[in-house]
Backbone as XML, in Angstrom:
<?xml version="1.0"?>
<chain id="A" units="angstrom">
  <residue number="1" name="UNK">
    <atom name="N" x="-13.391" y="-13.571" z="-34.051"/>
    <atom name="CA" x="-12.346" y="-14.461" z="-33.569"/>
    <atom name="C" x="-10.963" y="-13.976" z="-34.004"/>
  </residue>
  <residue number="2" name="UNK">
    <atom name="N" x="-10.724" y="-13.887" z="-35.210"/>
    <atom name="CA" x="-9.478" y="-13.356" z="-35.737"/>
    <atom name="C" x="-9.548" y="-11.821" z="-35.156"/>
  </residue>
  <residue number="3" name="UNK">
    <atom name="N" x="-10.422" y="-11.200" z="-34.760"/>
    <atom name="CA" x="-9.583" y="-9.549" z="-33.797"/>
    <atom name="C" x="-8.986" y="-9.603" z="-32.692"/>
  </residue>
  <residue number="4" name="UNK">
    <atom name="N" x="-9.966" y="-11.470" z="-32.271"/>
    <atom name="CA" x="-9.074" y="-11.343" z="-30.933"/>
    <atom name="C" x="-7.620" y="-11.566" z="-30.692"/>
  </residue>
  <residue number="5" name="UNK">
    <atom name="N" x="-7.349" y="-12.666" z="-31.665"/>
    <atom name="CA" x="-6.103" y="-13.113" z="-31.996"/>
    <atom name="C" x="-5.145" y="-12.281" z="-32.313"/>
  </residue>
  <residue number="6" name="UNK">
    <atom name="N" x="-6.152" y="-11.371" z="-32.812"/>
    <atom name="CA" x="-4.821" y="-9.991" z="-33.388"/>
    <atom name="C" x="-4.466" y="-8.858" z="-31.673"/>
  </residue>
  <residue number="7" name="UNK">
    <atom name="N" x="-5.414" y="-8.893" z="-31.659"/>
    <atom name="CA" x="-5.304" y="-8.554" z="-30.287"/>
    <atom name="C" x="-4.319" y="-9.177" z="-29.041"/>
  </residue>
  <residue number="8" name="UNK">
    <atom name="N" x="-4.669" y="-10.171" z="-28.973"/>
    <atom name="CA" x="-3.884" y="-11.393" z="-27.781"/>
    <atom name="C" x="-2.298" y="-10.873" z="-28.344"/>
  </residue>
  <residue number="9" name="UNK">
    <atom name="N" x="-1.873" y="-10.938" z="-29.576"/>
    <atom name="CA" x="-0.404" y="-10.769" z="-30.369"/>
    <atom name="C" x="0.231" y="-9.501" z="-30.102"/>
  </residue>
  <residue number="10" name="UNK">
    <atom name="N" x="-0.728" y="-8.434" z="-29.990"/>
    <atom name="CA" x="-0.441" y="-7.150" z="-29.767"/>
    <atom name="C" x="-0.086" y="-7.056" z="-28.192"/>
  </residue>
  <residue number="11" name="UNK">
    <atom name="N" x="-1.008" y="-7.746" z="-27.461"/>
    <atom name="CA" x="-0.809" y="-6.855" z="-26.218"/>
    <atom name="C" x="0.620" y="-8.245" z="-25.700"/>
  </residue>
  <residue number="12" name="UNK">
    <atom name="N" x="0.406" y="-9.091" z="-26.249"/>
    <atom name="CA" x="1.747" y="-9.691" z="-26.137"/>
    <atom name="C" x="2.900" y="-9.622" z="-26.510"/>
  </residue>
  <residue number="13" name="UNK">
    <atom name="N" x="3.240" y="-8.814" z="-27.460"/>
    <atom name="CA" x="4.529" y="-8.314" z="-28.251"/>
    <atom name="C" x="4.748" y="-6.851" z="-27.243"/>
  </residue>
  <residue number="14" name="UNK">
    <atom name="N" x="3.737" y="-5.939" z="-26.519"/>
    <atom name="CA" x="3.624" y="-4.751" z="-25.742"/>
    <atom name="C" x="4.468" y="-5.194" z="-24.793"/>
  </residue>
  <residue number="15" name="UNK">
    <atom name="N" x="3.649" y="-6.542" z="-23.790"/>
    <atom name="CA" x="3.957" y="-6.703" z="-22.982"/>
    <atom name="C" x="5.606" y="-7.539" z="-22.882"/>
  </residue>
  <residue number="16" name="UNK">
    <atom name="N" x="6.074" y="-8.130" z="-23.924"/>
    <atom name="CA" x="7.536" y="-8.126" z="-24.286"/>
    <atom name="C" x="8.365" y="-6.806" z="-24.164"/>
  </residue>
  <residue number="17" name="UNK">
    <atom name="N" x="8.060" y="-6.254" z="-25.126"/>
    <atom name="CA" x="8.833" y="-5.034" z="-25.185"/>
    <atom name="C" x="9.535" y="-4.476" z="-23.930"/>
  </residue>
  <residue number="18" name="UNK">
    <atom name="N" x="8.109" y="-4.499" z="-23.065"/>
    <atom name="CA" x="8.503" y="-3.508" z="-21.920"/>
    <atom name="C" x="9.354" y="-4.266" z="-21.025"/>
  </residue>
  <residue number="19" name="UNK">
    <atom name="N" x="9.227" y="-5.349" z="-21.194"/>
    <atom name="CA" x="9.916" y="-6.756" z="-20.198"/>
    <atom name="C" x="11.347" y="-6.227" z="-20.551"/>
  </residue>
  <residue number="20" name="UNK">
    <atom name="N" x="11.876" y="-6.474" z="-22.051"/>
    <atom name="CA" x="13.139" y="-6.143" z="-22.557"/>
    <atom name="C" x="13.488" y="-4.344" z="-21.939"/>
  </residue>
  <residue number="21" name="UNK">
    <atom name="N" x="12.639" y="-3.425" z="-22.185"/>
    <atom name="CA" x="13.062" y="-2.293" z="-22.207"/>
    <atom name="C" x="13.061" y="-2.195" z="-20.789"/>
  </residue>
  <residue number="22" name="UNK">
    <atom name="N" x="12.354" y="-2.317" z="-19.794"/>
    <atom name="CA" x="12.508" y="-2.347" z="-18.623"/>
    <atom name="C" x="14.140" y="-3.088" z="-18.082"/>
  </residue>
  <residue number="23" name="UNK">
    <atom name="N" x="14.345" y="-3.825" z="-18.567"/>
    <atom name="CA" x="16.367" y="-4.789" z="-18.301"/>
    <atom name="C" x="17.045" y="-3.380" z="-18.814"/>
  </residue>
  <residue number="24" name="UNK">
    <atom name="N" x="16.712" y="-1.934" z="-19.446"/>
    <atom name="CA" x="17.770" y="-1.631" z="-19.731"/>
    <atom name="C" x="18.056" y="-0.382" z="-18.487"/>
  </residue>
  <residue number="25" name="UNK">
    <atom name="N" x="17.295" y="-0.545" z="-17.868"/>
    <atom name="CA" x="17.137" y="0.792" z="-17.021"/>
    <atom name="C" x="16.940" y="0.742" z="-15.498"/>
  </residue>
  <residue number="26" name="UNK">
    <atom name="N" x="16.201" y="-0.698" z="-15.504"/>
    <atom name="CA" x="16.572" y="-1.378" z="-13.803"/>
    <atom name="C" x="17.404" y="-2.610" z="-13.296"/>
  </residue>
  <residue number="27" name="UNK">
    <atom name="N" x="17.953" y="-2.323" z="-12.869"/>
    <atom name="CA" x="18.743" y="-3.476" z="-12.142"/>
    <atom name="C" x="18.305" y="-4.334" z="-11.160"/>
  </residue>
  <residue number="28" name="UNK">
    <atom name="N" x="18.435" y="-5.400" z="-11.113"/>
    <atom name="CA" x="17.338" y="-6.451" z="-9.938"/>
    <atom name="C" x="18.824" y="-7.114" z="-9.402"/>
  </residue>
  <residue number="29" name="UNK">
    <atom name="N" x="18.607" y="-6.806" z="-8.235"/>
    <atom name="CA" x="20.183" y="-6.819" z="-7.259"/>
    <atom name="C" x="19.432" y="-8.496" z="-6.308"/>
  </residue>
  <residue number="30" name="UNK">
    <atom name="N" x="20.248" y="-9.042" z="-6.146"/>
    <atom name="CA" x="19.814" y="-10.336" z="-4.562"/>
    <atom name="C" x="20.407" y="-9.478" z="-3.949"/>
  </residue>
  <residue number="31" name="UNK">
    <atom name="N" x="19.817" y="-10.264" z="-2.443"/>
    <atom name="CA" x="19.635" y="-9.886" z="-1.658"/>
    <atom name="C" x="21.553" y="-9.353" z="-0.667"/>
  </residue>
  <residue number="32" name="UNK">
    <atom name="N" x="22.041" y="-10.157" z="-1.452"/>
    <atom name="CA" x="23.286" y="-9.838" z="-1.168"/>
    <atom name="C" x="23.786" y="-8.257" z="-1.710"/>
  </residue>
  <residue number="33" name="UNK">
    <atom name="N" x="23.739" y="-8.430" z="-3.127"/>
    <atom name="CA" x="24.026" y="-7.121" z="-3.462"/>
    <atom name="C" x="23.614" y="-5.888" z="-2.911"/>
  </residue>
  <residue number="34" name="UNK">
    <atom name="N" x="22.177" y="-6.446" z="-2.395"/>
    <atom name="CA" x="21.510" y="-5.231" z="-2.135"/>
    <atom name="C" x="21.883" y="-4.296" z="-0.868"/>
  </residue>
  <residue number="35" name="UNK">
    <atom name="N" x="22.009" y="-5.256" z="-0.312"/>
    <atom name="CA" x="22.753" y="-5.049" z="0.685"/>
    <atom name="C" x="24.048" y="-4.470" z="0.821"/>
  </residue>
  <residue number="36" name="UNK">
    <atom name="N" x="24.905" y="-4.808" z="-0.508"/>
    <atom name="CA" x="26.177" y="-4.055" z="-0.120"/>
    <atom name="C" x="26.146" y="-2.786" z="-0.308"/>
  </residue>
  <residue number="37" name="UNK">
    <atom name="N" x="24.882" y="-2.233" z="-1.534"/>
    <atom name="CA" x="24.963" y="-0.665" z="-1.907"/>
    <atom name="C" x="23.826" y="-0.323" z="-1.550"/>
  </residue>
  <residue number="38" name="UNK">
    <atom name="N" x="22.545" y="-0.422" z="-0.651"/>
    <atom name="CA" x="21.590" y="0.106" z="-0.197"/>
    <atom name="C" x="21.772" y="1.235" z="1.049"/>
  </residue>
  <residue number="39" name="UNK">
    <atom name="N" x="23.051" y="1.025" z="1.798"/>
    <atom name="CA" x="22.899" y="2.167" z="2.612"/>
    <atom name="C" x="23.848" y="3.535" z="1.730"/>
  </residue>
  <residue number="40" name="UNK">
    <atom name="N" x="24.665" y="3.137" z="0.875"/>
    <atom name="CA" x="24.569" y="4.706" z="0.467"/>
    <atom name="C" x="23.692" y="5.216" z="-0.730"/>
  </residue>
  <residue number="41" name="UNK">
    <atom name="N" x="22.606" y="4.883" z="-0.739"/>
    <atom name="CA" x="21.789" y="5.042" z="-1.801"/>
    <atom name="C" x="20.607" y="5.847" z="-0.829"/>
  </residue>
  <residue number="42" name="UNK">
    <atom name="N" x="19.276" y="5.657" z="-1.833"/>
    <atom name="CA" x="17.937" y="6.677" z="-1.323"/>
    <atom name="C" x="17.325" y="4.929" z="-1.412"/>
  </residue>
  <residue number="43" name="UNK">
    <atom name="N" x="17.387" y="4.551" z="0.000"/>
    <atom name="CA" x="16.044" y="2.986" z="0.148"/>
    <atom name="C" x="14.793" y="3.070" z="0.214"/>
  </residue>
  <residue number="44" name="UNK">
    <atom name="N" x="13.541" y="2.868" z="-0.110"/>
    <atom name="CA" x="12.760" y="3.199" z="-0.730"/>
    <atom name="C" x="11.739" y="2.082" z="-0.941"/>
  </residue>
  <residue number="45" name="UNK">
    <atom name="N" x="10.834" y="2.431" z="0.361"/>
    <atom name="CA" x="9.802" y="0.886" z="-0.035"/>
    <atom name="C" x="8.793" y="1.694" z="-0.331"/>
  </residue>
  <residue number="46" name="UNK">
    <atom name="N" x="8.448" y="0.855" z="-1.732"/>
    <atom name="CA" x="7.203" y="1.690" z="-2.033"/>
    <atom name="C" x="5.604" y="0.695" z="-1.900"/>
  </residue>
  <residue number="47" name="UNK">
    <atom name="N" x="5.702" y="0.027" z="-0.235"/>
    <atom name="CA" x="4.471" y="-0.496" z="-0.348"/>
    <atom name="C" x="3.694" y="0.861" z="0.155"/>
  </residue>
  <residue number="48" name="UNK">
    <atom name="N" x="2.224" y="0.453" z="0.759"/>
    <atom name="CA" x="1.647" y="0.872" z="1.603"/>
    <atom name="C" x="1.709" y="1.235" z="2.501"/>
  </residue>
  <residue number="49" name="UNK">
    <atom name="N" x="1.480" y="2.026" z="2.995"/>
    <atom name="CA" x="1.660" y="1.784" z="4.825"/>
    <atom name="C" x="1.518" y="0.992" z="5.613"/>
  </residue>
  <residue number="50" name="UNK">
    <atom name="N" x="0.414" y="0.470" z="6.086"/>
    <atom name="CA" x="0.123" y="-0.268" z="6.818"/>
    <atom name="C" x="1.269" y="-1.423" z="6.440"/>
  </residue>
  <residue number="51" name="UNK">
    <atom name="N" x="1.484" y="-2.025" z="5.158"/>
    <atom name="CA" x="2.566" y="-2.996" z="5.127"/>
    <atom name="C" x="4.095" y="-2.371" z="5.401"/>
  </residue>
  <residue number="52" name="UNK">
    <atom name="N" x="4.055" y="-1.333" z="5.551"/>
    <atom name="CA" x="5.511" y="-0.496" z="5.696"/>
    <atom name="C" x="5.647" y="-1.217" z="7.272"/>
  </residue>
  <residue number="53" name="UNK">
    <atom name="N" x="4.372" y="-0.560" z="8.070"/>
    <atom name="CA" x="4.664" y="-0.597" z="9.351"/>
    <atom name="C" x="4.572" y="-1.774" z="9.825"/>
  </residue>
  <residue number="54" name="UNK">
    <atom name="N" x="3.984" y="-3.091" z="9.342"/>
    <atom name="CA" x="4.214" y="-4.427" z="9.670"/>
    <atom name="C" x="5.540" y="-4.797" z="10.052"/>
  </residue>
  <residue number="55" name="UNK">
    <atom name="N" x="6.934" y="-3.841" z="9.207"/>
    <atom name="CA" x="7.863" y="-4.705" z="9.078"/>
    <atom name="C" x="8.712" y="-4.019" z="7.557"/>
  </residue>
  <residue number="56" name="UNK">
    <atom name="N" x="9.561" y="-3.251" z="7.949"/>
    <atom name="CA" x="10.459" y="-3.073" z="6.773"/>
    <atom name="C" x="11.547" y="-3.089" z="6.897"/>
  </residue>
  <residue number="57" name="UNK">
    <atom name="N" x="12.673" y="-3.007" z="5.766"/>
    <atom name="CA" x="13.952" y="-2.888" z="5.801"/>
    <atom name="C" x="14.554" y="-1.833" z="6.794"/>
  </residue>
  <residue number="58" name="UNK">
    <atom name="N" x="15.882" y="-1.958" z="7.544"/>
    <atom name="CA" x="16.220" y="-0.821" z="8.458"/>
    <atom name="C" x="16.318" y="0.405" z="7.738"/>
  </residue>
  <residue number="59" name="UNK">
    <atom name="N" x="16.060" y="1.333" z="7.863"/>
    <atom name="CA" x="16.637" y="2.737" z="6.913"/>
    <atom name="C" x="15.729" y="2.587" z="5.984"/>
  </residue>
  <residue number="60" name="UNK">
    <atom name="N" x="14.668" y="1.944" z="5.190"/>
    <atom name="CA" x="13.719" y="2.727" z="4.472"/>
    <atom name="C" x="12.980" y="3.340" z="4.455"/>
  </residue>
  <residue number="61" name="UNK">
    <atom name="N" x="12.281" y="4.689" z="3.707"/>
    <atom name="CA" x="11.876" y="5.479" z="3.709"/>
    <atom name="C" x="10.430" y="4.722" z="2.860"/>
  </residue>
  <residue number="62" name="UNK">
    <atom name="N" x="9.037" y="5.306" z="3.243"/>
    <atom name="CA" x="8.284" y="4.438" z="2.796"/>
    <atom name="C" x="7.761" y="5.788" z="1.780"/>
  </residue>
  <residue number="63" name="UNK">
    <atom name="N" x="7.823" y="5.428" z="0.571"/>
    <atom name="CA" x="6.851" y="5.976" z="-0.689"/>
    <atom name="C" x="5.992" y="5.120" z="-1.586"/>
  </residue>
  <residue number="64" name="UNK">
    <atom name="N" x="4.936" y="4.710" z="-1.112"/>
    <atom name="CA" x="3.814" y="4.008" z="-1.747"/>
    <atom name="C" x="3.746" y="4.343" z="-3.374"/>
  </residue>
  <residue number="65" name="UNK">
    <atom name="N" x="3.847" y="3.224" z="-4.000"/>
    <atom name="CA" x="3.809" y="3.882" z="-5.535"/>
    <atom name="C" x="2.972" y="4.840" z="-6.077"/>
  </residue>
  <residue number="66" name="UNK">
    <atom name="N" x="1.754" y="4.435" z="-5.162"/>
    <atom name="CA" x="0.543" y="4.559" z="-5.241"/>
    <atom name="C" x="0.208" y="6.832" z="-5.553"/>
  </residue>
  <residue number="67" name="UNK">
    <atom name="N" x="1.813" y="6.808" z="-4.247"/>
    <atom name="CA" x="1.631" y="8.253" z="-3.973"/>
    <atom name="C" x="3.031" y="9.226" z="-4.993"/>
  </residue>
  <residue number="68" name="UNK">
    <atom name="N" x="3.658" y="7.722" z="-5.444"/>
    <atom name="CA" x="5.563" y="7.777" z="-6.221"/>
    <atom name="C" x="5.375" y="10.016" z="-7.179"/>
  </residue>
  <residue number="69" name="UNK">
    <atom name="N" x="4.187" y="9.881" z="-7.902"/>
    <atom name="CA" x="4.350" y="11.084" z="-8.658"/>
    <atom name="C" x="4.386" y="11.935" z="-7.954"/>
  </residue>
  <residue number="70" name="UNK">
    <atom name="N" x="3.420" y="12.004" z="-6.763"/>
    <atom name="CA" x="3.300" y="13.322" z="-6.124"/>
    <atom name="C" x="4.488" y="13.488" z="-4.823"/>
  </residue>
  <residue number="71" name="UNK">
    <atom name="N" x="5.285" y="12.717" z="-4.333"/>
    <atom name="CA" x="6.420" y="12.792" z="-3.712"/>
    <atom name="C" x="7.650" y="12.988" z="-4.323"/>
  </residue>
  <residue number="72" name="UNK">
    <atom name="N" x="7.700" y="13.048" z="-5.669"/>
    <atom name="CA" x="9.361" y="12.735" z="-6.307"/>
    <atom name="C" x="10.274" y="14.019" z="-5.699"/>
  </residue>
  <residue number="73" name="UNK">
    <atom name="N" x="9.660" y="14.686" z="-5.322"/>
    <atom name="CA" x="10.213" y="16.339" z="-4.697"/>
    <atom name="C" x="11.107" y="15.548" z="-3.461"/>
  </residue>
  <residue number="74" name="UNK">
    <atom name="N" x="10.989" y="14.538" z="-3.183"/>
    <atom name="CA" x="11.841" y="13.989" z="-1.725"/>
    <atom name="C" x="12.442" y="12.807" z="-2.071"/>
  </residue>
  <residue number="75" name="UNK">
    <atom name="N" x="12.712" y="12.823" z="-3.554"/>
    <atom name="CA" x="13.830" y="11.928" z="-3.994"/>
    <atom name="C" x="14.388" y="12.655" z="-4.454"/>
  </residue>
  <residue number="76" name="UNK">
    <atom name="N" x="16.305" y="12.511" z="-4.635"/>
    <atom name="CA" x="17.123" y="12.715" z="-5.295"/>
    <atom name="C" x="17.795" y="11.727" z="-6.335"/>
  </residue>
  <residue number="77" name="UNK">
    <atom name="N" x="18.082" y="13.092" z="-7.805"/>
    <atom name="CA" x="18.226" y="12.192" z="-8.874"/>
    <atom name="C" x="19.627" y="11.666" z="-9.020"/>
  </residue>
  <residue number="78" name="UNK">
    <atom name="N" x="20.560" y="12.684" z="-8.776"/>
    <atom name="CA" x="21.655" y="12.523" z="-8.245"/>
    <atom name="C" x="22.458" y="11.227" z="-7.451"/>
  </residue>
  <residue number="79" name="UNK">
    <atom name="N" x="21.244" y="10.447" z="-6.711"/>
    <atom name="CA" x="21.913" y="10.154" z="-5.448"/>
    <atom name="C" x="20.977" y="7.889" z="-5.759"/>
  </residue>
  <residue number="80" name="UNK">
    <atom name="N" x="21.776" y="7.171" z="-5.981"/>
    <atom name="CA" x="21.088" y="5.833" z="-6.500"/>
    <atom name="C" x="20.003" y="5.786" z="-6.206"/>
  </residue>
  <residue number="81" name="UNK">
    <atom name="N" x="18.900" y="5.168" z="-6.121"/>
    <atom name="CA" x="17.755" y="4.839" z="-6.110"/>
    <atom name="C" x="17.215" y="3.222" z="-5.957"/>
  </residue>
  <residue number="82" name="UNK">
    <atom name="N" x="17.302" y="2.415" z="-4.237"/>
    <atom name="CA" x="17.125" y="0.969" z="-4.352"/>
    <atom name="C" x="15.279" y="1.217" z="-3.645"/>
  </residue>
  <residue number="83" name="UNK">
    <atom name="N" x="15.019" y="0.055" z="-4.738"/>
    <atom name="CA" x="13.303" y="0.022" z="-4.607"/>
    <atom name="C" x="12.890" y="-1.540" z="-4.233"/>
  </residue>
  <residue number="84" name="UNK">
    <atom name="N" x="12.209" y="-1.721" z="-3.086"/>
    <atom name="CA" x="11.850" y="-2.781" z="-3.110"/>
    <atom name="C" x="10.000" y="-2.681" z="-2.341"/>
  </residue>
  <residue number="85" name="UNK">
    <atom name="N" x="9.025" y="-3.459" z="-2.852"/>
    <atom name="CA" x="8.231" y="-3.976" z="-2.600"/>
    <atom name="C" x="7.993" y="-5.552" z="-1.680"/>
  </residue>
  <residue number="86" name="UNK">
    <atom name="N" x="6.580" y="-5.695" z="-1.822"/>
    <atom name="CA" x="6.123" y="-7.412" z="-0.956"/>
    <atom name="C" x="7.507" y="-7.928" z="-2.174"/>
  </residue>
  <residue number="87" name="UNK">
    <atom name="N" x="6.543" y="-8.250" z="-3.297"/>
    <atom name="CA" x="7.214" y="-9.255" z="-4.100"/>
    <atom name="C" x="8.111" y="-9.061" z="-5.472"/>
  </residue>
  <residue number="88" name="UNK">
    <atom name="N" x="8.345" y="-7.544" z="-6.152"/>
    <atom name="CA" x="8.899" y="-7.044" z="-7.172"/>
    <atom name="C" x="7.813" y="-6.249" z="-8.155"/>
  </residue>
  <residue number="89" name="UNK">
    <atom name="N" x="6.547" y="-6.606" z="-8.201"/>
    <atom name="CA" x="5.907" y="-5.929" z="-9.191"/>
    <atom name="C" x="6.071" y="-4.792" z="-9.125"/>
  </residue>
  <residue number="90" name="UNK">
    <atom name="N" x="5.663" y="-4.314" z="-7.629"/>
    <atom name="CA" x="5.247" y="-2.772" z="-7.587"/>
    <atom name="C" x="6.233" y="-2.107" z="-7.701"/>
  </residue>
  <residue number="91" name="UNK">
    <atom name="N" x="7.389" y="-2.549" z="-6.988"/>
    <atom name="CA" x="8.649" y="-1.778" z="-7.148"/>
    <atom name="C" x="9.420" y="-1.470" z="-8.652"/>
  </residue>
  <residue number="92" name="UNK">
    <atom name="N" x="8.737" y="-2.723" z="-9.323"/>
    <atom name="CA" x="8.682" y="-2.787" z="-11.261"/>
    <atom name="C" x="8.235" y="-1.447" z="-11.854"/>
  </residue>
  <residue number="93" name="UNK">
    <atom name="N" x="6.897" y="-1.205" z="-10.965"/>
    <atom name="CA" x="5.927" y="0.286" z="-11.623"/>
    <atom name="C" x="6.764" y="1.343" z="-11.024"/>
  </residue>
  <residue number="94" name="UNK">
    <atom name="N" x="7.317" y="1.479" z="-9.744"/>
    <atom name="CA" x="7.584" y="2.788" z="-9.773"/>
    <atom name="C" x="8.915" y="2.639" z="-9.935"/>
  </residue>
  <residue number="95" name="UNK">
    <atom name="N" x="10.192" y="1.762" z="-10.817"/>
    <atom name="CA" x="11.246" y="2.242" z="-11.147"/>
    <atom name="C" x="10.306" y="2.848" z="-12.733"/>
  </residue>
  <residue number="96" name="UNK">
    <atom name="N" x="9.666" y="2.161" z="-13.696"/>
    <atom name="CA" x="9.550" y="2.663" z="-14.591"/>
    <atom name="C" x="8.779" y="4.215" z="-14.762"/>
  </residue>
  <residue number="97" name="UNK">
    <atom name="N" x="8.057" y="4.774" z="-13.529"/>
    <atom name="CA" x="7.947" y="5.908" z="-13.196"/>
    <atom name="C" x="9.145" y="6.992" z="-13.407"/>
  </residue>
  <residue number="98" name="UNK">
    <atom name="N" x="9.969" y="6.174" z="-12.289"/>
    <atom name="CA" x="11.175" y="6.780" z="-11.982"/>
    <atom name="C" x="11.751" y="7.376" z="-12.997"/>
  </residue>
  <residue number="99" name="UNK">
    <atom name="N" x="12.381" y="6.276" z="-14.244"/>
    <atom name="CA" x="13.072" y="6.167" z="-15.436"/>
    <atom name="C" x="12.264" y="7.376" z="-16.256"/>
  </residue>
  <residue number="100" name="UNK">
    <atom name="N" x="10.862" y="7.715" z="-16.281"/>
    <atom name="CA" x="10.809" y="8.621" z="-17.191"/>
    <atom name="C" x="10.680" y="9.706" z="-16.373"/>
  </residue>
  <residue number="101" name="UNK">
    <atom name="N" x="10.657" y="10.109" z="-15.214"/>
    <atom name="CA" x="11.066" y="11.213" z="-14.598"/>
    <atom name="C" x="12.233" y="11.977" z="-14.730"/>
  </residue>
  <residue number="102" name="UNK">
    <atom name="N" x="13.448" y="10.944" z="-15.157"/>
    <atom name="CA" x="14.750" y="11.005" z="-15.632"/>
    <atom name="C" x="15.783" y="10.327" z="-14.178"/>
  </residue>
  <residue number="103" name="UNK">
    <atom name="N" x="15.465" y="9.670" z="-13.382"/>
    <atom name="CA" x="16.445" y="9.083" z="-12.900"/>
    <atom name="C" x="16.824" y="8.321" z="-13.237"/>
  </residue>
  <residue number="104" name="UNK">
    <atom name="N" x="18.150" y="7.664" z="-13.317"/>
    <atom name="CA" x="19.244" y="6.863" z="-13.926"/>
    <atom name="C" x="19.738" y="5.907" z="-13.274"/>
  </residue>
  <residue number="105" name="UNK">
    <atom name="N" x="20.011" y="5.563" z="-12.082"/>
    <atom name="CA" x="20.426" y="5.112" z="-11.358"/>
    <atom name="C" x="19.682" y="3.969" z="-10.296"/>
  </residue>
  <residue number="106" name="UNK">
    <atom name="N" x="18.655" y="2.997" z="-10.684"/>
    <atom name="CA" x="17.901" y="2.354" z="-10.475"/>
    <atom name="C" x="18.057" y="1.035" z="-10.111"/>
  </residue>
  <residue number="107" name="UNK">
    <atom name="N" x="17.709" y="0.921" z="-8.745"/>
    <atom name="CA" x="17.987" y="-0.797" z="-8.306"/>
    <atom name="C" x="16.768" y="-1.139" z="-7.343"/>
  </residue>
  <residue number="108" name="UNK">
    <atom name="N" x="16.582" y="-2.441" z="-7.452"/>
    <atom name="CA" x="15.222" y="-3.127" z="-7.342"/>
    <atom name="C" x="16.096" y="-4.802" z="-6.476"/>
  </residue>
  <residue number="109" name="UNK">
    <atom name="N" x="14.939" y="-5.252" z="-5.520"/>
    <atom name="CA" x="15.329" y="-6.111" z="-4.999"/>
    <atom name="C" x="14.599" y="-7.206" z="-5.411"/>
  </residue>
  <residue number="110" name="UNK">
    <atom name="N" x="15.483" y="-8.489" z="-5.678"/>
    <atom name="CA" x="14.571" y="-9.452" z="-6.498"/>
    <atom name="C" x="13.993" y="-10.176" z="-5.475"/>
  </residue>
  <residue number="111" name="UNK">
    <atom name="N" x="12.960" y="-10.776" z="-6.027"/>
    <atom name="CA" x="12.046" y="-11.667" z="-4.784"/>
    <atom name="C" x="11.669" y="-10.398" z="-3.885"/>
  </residue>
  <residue number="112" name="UNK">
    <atom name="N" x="11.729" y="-8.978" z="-3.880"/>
    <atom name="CA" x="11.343" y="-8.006" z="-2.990"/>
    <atom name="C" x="11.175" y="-8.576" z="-1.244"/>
  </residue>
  <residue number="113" name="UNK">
    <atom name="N" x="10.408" y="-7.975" z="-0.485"/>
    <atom name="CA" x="10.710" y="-7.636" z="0.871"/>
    <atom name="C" x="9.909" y="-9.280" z="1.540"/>
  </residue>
  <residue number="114" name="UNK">
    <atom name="N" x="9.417" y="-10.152" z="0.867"/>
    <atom name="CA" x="9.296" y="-11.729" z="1.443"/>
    <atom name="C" x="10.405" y="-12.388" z="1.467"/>
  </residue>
  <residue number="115" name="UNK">
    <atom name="N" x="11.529" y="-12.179" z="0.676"/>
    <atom name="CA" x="12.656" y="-12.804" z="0.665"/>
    <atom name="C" x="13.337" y="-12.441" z="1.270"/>
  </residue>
  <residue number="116" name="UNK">
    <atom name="N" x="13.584" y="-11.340" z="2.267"/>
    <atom name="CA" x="14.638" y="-10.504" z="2.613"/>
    <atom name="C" x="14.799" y="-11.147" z="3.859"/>
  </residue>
  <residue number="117" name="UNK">
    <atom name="N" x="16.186" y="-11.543" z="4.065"/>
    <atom name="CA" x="16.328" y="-12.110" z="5.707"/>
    <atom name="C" x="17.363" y="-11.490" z="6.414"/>
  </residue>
  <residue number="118" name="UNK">
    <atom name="N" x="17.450" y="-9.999" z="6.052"/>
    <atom name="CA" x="18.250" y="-8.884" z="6.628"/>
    <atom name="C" x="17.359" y="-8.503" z="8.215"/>
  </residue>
  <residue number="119" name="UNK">
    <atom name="N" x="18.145" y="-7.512" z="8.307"/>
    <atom name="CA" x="17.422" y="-6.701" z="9.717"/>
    <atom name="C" x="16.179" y="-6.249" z="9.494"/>
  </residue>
  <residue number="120" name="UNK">
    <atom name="N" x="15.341" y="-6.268" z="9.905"/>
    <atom name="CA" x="13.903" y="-5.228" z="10.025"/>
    <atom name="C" x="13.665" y="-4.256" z="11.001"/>
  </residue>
  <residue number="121" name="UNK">
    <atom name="N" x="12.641" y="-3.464" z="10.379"/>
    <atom name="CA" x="12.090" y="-2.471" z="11.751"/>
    <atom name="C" x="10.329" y="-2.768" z="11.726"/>
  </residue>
  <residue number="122" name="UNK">
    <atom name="N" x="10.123" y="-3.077" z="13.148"/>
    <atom name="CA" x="8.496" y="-2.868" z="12.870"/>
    <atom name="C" x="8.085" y="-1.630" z="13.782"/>
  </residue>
  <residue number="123" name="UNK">
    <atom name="N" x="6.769" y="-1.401" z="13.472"/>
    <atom name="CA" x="6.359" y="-0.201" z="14.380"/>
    <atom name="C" x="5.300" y="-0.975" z="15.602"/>
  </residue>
  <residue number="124" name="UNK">
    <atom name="N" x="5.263" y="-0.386" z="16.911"/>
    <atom name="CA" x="5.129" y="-1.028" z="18.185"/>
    <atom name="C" x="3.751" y="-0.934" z="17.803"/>
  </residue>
</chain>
């Protein structure tokens, strides 16, 4: 009983940490902001496909997190970086990808791509 407890404390003080350390390196923009600096940036939905093609933001480029390591060759580090997913998690995993790849420049859409009541593109 007491390992678990020690346990439950650990992976809860982990899972703090990263909460805090993650605020220092991504930015979570509304939907307004996002909007004002997403077209000169690299936009960047990193669902799936099939949810890409349901319906995405105009001008994003779809990189599934899933695939984020083995594509970084078609991101630039140089150049901002806005990430949005369905709902924020995923786009959570691959800024912190991102961040130790060494990009700097990191923005994330809060409430991700259910909240968004911008333009879309779907595929026919």
């Amino acid at each position: 009983m007491t390992f678990l407890l020690i346990a439950l404390v650990v992976l809860l003080a982990v899972s703090i940490f990263r909460f805090y350390r993650q605020r220092t390196y991504l930015n979570g923009l509304t939907e307004e902001q996002f909007r004002e600096g997403y077209r000169k940036a690299q936009l960047i939905d990193v669902r799936e496909p099939q949810e890409f093609e349901r319906g995405h933001i105009l001008g994003a480029r779809n990189i599934p997190v899933t695939q984020m390591k083995q594509r970084l060759v078609e991101m630039r580090k140089d150049k901002p970086v806005y990430l949005y997913c369905q709902n924020s998690s995923r786009s959570a995993r691959a800024a912190q990808l991102l961040h130790k790849k060494g990009f700097k420049d990191i923005y994330q859409l809060k409430g991700g791509f259910k909240k968004w009541t911008g333009k879309i593109k779907t595929k026919k």
